[in-house]
C-alpha positions in Angstrom: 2.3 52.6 77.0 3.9 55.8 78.9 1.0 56.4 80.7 0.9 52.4 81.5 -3.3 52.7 80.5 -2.8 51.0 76.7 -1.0 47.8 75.2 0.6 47.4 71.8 1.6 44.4 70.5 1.9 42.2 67.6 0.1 38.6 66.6 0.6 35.8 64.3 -1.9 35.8 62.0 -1.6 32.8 58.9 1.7 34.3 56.9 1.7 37.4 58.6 1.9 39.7 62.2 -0.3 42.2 62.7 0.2 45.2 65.5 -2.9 45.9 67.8 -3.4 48.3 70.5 -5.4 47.0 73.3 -6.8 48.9 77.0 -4.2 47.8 80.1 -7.5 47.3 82.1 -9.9 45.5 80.2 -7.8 43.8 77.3 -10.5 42.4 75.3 -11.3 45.0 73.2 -8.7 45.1 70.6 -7.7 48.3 67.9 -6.1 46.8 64.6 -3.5 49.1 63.6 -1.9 47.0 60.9 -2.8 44.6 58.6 -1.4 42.1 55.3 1.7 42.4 56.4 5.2 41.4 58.7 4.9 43.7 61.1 6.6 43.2 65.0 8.5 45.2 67.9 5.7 48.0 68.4 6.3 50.4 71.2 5.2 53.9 71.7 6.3 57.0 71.2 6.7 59.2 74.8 4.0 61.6 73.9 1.7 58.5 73.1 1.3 60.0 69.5 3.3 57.4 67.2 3.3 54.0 67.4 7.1 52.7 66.3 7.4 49.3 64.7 9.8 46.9 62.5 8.5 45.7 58.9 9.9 43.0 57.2 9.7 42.8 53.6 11.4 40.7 51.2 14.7 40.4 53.3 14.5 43.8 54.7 14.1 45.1 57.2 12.9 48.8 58.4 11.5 50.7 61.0 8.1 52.3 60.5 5.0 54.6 62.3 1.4 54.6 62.9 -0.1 57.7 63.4 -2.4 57.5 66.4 -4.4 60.8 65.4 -5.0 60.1 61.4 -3.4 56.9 60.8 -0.8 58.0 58.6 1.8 55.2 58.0 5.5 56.4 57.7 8.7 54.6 56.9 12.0 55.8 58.9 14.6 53.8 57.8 15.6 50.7 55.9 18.4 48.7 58.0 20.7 51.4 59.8 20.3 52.8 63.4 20.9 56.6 63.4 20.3 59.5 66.2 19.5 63.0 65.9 19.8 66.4 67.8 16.4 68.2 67.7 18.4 71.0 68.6 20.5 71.4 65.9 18.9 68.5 63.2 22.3 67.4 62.8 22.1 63.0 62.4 24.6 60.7 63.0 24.6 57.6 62.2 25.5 54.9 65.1 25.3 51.1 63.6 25.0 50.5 59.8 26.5 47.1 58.5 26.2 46.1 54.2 25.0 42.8 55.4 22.5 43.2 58.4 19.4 45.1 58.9 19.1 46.6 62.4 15.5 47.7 64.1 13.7 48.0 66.8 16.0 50.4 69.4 15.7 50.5 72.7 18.4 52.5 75.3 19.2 51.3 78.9 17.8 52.6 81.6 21.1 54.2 82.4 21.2 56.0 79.1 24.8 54.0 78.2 23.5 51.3 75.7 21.5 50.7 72.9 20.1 47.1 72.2 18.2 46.2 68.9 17.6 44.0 66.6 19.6 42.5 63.8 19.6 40.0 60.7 22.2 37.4 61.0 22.8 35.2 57.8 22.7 31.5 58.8 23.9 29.3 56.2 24.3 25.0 56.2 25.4 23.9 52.9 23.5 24.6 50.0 20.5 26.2 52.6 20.7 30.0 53.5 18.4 32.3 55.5 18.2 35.4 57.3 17.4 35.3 60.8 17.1 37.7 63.4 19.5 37.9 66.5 19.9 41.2 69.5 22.7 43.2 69.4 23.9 45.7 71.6 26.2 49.1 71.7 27.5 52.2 73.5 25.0 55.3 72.0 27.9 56.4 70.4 28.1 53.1 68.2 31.3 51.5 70.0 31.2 48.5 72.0 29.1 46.7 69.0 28.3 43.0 70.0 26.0 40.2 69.0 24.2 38.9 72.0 22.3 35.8 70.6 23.6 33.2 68.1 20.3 30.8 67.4 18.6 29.7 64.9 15.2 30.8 65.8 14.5 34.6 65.3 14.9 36.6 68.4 12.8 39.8 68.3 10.7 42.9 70.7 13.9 43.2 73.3 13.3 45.3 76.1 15.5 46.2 79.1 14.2 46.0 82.8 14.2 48.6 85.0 17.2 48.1 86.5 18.8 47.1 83.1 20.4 43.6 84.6 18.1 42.0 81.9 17.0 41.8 78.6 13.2 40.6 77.9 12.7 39.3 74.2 10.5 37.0 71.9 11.8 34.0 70.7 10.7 30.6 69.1 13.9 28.7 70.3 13.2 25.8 72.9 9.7 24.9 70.8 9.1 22.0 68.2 6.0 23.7 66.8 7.9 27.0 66.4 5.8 29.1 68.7 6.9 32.1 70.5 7.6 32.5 74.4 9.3 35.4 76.2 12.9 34.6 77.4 15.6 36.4 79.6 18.8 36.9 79.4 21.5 38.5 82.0 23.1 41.9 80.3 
């Protein structure tokens, strides 16, 4: 969280994820803020009020909220990345694609790229899926590239600090499919 006291994050549970909320200091205690459903990628919102996380239902993909005050559930987008001036309330649109759902945005630390989430359609022969891959692009929506090509979903990026890495969730590298956090050089 901003104020580094709470953790969000999401858990396997049977044929879904779930998103708890869980004390930095102690960590045992843990807040359900979702349930019954594919839910991943939570992070907060700066003022600590909204909790921001990608849904995945039927082969969509879309961004969503949890109110942290009265538990209101709202649902911002299905599949496109856009931006908007609070100033002026105009919105722009930075990274739609027909074929590909996009979530979970995150911007460098130098305020130059945006990296998130996308569905890539992997097909061998008669077998096709949707799979998620990270993505990356100027805030302006140039400079679009795929990062990762695997078979095994890649999901929750996050930059460090210094923005010379990117942080993620994947199942690659594992026989029994379960997730571990990998790096990559950006």
């Amino acid at each position: 969280s901003p104020d580094g006291k709470q953790i969000v994050f999401s858990e396997a549970r049977g044929k879904t994820n779930q998103i708890f909320q869980t004390s930095a200091d102690k960590g045992f205690v843990c807040r359900q803020i979702t349930s019954g459903n594919m839910d991943y990628s939570p992070i907060y919102s700066a003022d600590m009020k909204l909790i921001f996380f990608a849904r995945q239902e039927n082969k969509s993909i879309s961004i969503w909220s949890h109110d942290m005050q009265n538990n209101f559930l709202a649902n911002y987008s299905q599949g496109e990345i856009w931006k908007v001036n609070y100033e002026t309330g105009v919105e722009e649109c930075i990274v739609s694609q027909p074929d590909r759902d996009f979530t979970s945005p995150s911007i460098s630390p130098d305020g130059q790229w945006l990296l998130f989430v996308g569905s890539s359609k992997i097909e061998t022969g008669s077998f096709s899926y949707y799979n998620t891959d990270l993505f990356v692009s100027r805030l302006d929506g140039t400079g679009f590239a795929q990062l990762t090509y695997h078979a095994a979903d890649d999901l929750s990026p996050v930059w460090s600090k210094d923005g010379r890495y990117i942080y993620f969730v994947s199942q690659r590298g594992n026989k029994e499919a379960k997730a571990n956090i990998w790096r990559m050089t950006f």
